[in-house]
ZABAGU-768086 format. One line per 10 residues: number of its first residue (from 1); their letters; for each residue x negated, y, z of N, C-alpha, C. Coordinates in steps of 0.02 Angstrom, whole numbers. Atoms other than C-alpha are relative to their C-alpha. Layout:
N
NUM	a	X:Y:Z:X:Y:Z:X:Y:Z ~ ...
REM end
This chain:
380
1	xxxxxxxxxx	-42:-59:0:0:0:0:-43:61:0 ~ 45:-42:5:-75:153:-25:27:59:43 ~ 11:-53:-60:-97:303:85:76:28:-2 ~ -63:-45:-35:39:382:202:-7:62:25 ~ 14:-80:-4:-29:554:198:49:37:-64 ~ -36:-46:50:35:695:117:-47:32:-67 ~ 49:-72:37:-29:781:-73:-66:-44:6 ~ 67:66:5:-138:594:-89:-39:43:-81 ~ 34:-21:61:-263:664:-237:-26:-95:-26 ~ 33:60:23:-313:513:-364:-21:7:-72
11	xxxxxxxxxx	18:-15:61:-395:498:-516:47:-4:-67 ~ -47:-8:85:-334:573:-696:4:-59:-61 ~ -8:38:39:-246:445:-783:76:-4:-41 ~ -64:-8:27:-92:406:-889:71:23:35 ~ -50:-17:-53:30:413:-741:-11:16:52 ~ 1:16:-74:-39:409:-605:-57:84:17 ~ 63:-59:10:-134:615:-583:34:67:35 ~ -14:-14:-22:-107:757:-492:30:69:-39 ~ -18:-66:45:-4:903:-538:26:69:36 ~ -48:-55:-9:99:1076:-518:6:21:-62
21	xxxxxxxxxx	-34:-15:58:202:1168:-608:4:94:-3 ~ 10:-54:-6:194:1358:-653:101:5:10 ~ -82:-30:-28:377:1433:-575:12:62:-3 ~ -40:-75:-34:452:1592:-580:22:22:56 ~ -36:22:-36:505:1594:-429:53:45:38 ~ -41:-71:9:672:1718:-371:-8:31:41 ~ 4:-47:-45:642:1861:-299:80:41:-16 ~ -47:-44:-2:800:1920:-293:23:48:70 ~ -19:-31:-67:809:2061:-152:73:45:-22 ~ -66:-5:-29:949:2169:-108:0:65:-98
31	xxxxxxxxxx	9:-31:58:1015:2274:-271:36:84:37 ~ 6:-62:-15:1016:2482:-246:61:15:-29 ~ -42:-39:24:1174:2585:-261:-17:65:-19 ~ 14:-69:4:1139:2754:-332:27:45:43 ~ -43:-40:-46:1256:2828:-225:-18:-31:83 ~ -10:3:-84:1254:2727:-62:-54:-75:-7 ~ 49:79:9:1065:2597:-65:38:-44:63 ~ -16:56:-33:1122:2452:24:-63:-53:15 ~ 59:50:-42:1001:2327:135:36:-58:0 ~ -33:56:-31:1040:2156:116:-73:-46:32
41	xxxxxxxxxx	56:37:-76:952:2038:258:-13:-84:-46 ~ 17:44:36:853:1888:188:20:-64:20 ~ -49:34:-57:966:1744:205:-37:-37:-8 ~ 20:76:-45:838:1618:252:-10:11:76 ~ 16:-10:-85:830:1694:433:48:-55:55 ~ -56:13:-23:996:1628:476:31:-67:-25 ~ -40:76:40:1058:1490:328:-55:-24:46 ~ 60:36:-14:877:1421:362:3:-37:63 ~ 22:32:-65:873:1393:544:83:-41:16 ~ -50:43:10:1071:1332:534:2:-68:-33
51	xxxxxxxxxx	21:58:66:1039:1217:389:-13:-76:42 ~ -72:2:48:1137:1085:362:47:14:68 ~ -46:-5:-27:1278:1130:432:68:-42:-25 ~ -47:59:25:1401:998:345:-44:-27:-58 ~ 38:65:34:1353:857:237:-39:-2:-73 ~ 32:-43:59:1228:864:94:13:-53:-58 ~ -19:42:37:1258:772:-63:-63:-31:-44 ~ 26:36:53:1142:658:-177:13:-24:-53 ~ -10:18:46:1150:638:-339:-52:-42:-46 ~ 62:35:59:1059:506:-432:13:-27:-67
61	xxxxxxxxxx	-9:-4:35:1029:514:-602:-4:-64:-39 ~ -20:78:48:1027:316:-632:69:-43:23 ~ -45:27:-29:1140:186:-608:-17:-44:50 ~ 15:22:-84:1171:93:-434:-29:-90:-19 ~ 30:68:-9:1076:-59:-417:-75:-17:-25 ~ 67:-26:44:912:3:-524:-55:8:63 ~ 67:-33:-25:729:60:-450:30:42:23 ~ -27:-82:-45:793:244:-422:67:-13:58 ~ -49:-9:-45:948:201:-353:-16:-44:76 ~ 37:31:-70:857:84:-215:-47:34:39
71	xxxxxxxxxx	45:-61:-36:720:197:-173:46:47:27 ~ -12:-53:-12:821:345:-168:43:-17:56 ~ -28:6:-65:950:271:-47:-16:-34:57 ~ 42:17:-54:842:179:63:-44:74:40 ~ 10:-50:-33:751:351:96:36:60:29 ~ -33:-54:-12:891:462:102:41:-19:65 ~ -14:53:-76:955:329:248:-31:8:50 ~ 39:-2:-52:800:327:347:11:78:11 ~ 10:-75:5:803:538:323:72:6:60 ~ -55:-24:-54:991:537:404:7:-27:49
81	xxxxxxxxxx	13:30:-75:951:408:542:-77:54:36 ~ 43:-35:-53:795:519:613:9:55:-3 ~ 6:-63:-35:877:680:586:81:15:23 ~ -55:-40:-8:1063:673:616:35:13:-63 ~ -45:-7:74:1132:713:425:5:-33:-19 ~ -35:55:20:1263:669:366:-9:10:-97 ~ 46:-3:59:1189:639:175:46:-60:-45 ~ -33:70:38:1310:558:29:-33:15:-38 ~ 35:26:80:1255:466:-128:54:-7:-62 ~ -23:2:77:1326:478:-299:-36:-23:-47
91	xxxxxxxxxx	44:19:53:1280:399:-451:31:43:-74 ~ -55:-39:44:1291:508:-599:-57:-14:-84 ~ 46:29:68:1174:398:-760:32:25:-39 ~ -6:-37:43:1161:453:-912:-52:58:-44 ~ 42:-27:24:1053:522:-1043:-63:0:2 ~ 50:-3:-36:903:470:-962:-16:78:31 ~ 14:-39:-45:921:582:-824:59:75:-20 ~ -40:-52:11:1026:714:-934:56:24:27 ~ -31:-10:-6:1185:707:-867:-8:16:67 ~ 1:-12:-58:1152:710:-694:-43:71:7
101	xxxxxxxxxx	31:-62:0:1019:863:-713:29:61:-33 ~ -51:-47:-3:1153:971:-783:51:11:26 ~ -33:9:-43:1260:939:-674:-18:46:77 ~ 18:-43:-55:1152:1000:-523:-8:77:-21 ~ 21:-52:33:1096:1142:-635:50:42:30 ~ -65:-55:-14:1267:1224:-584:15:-4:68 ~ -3:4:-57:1265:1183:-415:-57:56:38 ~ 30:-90:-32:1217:1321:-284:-86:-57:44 ~ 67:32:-14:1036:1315:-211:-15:17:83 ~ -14:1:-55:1101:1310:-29:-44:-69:50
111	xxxxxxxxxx	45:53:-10:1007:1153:7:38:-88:19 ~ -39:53:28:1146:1035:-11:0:-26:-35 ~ -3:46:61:1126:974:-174:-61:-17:-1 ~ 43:15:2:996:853:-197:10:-50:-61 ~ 9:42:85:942:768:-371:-56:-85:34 ~ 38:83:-19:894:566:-333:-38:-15:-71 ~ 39:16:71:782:566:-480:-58:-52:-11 ~ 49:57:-22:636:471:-539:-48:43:-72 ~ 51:-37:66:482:518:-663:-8:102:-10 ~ 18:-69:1:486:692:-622:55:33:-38
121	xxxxxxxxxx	-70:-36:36:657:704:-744:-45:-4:-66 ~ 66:-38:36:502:723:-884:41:-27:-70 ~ -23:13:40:629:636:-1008:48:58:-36 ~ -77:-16:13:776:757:-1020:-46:72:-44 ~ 30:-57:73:658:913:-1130:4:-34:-49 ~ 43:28:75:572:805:-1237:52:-46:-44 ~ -38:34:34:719:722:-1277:90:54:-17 ~ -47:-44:47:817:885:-1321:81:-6:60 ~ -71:19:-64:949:848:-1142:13:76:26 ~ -14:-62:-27:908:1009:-1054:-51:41:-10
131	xxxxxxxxxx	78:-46:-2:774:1154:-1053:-23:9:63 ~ 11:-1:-55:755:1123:-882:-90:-11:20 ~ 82:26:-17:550:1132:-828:15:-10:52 ~ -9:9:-103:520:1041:-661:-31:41:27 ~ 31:-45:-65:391:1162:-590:21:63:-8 ~ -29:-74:-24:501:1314:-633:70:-17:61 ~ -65:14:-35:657:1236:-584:16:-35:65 ~ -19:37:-40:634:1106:-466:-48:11:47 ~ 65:28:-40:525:1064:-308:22:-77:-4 ~ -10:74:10:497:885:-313:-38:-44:67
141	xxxxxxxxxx	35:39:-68:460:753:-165:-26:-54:-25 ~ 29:76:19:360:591:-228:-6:-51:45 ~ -10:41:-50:381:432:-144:-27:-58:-13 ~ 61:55:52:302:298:-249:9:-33:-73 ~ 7:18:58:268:214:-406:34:-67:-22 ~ -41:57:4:343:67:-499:-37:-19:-51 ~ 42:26:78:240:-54:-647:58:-44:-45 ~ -31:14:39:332:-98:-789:-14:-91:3 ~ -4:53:-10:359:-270:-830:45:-43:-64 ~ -39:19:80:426:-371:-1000:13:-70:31
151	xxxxxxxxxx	-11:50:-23:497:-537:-929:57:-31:-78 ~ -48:52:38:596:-682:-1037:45:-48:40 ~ -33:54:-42:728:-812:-983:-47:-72:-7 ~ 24:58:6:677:-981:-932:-3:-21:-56 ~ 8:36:47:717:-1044:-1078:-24:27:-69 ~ 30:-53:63:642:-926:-1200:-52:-52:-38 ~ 27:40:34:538:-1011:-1356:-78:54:18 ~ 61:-49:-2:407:-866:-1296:-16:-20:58 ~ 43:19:-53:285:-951:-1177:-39:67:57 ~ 44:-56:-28:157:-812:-1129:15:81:-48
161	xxxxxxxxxx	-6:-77:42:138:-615:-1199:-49:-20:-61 ~ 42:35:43:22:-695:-1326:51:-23:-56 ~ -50:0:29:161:-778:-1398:47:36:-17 ~ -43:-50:12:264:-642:-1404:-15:45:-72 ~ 23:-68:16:156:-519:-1491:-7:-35:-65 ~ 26:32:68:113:-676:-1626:84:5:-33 ~ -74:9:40:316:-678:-1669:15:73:-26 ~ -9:-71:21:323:-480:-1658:-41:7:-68 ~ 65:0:61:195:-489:-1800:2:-24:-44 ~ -27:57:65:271:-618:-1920:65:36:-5
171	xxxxxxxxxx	-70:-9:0:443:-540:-1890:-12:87:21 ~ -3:-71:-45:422:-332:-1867:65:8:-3 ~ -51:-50:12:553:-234:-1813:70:-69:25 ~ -61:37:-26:667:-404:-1748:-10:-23:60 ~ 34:23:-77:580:-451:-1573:67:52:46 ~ -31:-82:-28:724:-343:-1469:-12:-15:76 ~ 13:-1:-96:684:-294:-1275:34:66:15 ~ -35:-56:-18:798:-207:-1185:-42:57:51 ~ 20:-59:-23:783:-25:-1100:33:45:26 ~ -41:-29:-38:842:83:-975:43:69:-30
181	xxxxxxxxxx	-38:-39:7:891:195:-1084:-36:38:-65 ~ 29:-42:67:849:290:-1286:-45:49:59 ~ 32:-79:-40:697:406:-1214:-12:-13:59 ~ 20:13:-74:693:331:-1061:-73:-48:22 ~ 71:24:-38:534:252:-937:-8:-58:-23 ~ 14:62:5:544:90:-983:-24:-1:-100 ~ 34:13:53:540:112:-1173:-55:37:-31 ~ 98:-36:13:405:249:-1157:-52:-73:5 ~ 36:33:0:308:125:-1083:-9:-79:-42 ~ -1:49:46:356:-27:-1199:-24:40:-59
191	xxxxxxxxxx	26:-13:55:324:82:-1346:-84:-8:18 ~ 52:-2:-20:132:117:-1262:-23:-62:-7 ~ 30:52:33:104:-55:-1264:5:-52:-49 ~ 9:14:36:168:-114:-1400:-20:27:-96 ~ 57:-68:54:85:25:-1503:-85:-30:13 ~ 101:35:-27:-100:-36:-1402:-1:-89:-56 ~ 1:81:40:-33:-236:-1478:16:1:-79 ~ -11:2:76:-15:-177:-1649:91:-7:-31 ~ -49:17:15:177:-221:-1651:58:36:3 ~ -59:-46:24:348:-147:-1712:49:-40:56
201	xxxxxxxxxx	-79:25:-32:521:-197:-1584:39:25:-16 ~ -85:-29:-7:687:-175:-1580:2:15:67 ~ -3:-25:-65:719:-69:-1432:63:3:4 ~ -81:5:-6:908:-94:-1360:-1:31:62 ~ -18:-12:-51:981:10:-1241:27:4:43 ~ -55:20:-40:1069:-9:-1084:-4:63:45 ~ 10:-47:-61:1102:123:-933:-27:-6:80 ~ 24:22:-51:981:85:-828:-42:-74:31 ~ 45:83:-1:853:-65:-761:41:-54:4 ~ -50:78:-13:981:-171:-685:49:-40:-53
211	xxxxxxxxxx	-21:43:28:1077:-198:-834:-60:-4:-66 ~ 47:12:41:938:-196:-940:-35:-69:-15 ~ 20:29:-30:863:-322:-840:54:-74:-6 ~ -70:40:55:1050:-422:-873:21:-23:-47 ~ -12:19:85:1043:-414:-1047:-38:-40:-4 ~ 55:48:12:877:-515:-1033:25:-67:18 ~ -26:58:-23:960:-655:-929:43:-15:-40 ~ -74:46:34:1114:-671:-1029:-9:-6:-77 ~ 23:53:90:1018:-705:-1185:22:65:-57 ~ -13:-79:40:1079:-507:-1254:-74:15:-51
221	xxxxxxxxxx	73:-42:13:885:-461:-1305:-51:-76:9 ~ 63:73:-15:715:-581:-1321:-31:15:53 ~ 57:-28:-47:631:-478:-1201:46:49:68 ~ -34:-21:-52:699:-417:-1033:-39:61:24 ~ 42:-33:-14:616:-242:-1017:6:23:60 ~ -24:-14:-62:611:-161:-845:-66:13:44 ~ 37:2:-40:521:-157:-697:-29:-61:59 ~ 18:55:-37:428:-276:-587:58:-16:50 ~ -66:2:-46:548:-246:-441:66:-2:-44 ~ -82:28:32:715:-263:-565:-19:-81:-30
231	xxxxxxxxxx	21:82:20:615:-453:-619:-9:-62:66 ~ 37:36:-15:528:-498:-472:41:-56:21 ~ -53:54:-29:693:-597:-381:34:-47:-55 ~ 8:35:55:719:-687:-538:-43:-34:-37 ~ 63:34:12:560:-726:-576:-5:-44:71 ~ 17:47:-58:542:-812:-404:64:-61:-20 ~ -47:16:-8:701:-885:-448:2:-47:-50 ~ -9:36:54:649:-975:-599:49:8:-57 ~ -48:6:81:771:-882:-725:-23:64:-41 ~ 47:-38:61:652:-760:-797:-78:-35:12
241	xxxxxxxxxx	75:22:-10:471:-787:-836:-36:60:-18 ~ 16:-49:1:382:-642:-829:-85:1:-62 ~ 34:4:31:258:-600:-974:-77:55:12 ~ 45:-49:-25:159:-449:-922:22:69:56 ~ -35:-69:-39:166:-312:-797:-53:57:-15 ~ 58:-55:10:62:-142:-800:-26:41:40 ~ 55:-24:-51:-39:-134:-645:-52:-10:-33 ~ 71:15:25:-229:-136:-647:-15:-63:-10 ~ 50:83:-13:-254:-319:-594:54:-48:-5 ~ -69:41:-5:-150:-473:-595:34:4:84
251	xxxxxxxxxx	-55:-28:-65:-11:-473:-466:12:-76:28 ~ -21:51:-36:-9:-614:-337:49:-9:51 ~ -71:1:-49:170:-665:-294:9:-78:27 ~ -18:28:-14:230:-759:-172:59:-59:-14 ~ -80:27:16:341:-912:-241:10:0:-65 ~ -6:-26:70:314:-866:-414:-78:-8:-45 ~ 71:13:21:177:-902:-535:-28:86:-3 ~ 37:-42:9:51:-749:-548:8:39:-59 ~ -17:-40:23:95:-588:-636:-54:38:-25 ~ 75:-37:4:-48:-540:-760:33:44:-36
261	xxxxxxxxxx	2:-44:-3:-104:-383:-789:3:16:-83 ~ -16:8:64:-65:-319:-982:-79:29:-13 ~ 88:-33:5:-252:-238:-945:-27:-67:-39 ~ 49:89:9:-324:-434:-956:-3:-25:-81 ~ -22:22:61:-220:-445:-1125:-29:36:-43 ~ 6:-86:37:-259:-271:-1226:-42:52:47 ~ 45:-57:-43:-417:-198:-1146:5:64:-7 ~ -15:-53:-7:-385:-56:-1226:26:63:21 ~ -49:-50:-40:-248:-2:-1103:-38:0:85 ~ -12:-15:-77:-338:-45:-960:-52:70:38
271	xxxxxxxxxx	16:-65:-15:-400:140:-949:42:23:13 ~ -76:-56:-6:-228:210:-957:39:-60:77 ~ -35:22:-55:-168:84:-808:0:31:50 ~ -35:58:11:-78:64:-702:55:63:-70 ~ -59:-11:10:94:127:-793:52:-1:19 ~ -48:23:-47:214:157:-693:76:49:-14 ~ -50:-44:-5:389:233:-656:-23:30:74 ~ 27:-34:-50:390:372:-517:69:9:41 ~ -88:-3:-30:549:385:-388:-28:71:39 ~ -7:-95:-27:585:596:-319:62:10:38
281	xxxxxxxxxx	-73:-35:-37:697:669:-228:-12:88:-32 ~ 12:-70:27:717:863:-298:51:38:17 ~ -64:-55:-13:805:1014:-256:-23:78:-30 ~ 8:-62:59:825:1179:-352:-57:39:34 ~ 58:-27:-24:668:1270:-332:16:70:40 ~ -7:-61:-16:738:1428:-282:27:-8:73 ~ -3:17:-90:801:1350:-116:-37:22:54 ~ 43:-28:-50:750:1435:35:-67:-62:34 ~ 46:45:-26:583:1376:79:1:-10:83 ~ -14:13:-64:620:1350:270:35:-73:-9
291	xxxxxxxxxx	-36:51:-10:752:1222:221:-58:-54:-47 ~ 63:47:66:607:1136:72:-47:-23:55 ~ 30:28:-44:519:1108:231:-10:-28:38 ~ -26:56:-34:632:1015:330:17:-40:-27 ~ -8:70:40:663:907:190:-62:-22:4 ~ 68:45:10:477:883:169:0:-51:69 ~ 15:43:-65:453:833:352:45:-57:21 ~ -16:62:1:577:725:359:26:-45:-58 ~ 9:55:57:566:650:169:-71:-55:31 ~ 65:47:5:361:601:229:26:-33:78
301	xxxxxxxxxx	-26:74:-50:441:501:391:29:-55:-31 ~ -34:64:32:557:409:290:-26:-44:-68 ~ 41:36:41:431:357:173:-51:-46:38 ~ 45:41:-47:315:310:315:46:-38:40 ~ -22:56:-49:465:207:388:-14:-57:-6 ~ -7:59:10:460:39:422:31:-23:-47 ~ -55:7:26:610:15:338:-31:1:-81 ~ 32:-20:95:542:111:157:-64:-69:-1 ~ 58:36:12:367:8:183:23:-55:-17 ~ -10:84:13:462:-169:200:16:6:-67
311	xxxxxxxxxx	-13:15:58:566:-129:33:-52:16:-54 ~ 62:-5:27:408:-78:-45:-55:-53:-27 ~ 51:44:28:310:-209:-7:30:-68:-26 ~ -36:64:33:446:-321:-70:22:4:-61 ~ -21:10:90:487:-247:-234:-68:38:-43 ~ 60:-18:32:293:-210:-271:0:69:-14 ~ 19:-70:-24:293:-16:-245:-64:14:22 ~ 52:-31:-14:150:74:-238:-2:71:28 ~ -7:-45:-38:175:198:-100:-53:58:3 ~ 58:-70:15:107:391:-156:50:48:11
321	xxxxxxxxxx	-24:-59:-3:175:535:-68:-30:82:-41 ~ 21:-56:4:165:709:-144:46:40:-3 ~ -35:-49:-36:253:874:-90:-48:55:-56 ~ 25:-55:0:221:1047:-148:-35:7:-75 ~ 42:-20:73:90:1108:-289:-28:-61:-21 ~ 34:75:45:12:920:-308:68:-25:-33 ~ -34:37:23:190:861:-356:21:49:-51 ~ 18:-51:67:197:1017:-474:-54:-39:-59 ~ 47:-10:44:56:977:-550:9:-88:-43 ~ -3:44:52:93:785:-591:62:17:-47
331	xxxxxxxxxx	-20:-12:26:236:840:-645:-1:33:-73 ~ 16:-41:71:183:946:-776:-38:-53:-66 ~ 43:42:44:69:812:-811:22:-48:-49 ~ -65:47:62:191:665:-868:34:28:-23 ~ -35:-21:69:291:780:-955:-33:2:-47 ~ 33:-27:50:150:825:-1071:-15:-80:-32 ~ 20:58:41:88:622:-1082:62:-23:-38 ~ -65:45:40:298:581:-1125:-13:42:-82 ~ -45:-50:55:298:733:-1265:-59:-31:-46 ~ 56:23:52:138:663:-1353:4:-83:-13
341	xxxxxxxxxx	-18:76:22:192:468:-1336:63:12:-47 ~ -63:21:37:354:505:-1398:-4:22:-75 ~ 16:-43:54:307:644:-1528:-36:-58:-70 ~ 64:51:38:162:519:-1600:51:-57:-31 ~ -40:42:22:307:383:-1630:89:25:12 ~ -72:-47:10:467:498:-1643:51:-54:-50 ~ -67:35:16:549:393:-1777:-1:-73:15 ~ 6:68:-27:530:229:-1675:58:27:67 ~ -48:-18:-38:630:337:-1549:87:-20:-3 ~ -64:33:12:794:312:-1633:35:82:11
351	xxxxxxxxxx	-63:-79:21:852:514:-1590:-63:36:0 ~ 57:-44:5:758:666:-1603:-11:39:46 ~ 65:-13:-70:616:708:-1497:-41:60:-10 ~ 23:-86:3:543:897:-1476:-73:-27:10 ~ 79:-12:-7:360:922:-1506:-57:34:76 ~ 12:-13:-40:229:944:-1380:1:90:6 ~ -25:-60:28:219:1121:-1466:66:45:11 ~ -58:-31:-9:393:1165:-1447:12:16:80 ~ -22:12:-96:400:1107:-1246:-62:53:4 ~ 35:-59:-36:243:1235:-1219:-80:-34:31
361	xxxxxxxxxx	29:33:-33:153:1090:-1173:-88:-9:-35 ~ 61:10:32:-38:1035:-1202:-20:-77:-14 ~ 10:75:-23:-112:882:-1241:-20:-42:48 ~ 32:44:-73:-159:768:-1096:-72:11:0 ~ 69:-16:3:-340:768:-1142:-39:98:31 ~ 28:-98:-31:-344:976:-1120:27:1:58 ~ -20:-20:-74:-228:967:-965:-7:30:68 ~ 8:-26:-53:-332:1018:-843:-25:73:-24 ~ 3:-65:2:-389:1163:-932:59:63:0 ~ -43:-36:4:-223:1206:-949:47:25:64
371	xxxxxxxxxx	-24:-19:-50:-168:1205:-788:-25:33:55 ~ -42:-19:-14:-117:1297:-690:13:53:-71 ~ -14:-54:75:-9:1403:-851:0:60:39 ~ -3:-89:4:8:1589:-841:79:18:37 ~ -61:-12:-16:164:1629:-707:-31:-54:75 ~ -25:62:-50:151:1474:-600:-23:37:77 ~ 17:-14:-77:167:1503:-402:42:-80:32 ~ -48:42:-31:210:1369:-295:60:22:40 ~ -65:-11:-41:376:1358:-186:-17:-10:68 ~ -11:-9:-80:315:1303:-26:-53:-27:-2
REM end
């Protein structure tokens, strides 16, 4: 498990790197009458130290039974058992991430509304959903990581990922593996490696891991795309067989044969490992920072609970808190690696995908020169 500190720094890689985001951030003070100036009093003196005063809502932007939707309500649980709030969940999928991030968009920035997100949201520009930037718009809480994972049913004529990649290759363009969603984490990262293996798929989409993960069992798709944690209880279970995942090293499970690494297969990727999905909690950036600070303090308890650690270390989570300008800054970061994976294979996408150019963005390789952009302040 990896560190239970806050704003963990780790080395620059495909997913896994530290970020912020340049913000505007509102200064809106009191507005002058020509006739009679008026003083208004800065309401974090008062909301702030009240805050919450009735129940705050969560909205998560996948569907219930997925990665995000397990993370996010396992922490938002431990959060209202050690402080007292009363904290509901909604599920509001869709668009990868779109529907639910316009949704909050209109919601006030009282510190009630909270976005159960995952990946930083880094899908919903580049895929033309919203113009929403996370480090103007959002602050973001990081909680940990997730490795992809391509599993088959027992009875699949596809032995190993070896076999797979030899049928993708005689047959382009008919191999199909499902995906959480057009544009979404799972077929970023299936395109990535099957762009590194030379090979064309059929990408099918579903709303979200869990039925993604469904379609694979019930014989819908050849390839069950997803995440380790939406495989691993099935794979122990003998009704998937898991072909590759996209940590660094192979993955030794309990109960289950051994989960190698797609590094071992396609050296080429194993610079860009691991690959992961990212689970957030977010709230409108303009939120009084008093209240951004009682979420922090008690988001990094309920990550360090018992509770978060057990489901962690049971659905292979890789536990990485970050708060503040480091979660800015990855942020910025996987948006820029989605707009150049997707851009680079746009009509493999299936809809249309905005240039890194258009989003403002740079390429990954310049990234650090580019950051921090021209504006950016943090929120708290």
């Amino acid at each position: 498990m990896k560190n239970k500190t806050e704003n963990k720094k780790t080395p620059a890689d495909t997913n896994g790197m530290k970020r912020r985001d340049f913000l505007t951030m509102l200064g809106a003070a009191g507005v002058a009458s020509v006739a009679a100036p008026q003083i208004i009093a800065p309401r974090s003196a008062k909301a702030a130290s009240n805050w919450p005063e009735r129940p705050i809502t969560v909205v998560i932007m996948y569907g219930a039974g997925g990665g995000t939707d397990t993370v996010i309500r396992t922490i938002v649980g431990e959060m209202a058992k050690s402080t007292g709030w009363t904290i509901n969940v909604v599920n509001k999928p869709g668009a990868v991430g779109g529907v639910a991030t316009r949704f909050m968009l209109n919601k006030p920035n009282n510190g009630y509304w909270w976005l159960g997100a995952a990946n930083y949201n880094k899908f919903v520009r580049v895929m033309g959903h919203s113009t929403s930037r996370a480090w103007e718009d959002w602050q973001y809480f990081q909680a940990a990581n997730s490795l992809a994972s391509w599993s088959v049913r027992a009875d699949s004529p596809y032995k190993t990922f070896e076999d797979v990649i030899a049928a993708a290759k005689a047959n382009p363009g008919k191999i199909s593996i499902s995906t959480s969603g057009t544009g979404g984490l799972w077929q970023e990262l299936a395109l990535i490696v099957s762009e590194a293996a030379g090979v064309d798929l059929k990408y099918v989409p579903y709303k979200g891991g869990k039925p993604a993960t469904l379609a694979g069992l019930q014989g819908e798709v050849d390839i069950a795309g997803g995440g380790v944690h939406e495989h691993i209880e099935f794979i122990r279970a003998g009704k998937l067989r898991n072909l590759q995942q996209t940590g660094t090293k192979d993955l030794v499970v309990e109960g289950a044969p051994t989960l190698r690494s797609v590094g071992g297969m396609i050296p080429a990727l194993q610079s860009m490992l691991p690959l992961s999905g990212i689970y957030n909690l977010a709230l409108k950036r303009d939120t009084d920072p008093e209240i951004l600070e009682k979420i922090k303090t008690a988001f990094i308890a309920a990550v360090n609970s018992d509770t978060f650690q057990a489901v962690a270390k049971k659905k292979y989570f890789d536990v990485d808190i970050r708060t503040g300008a480091d979660a800015d800054r990855r942020a910025a970061l996987v948006e820029a690696v989605t707009a150049k994976t997707f851009w680079d294979v746009k009509e493999k996408i299936g809809k249309k995908v905005k240039s890194p150019d258009e989003l403002g963005l740079p390429d990954p390789a310049q990234f650090d020169s580019w950051w921090p952009p021209s504006g950016y302040k943090p929120a708290m």
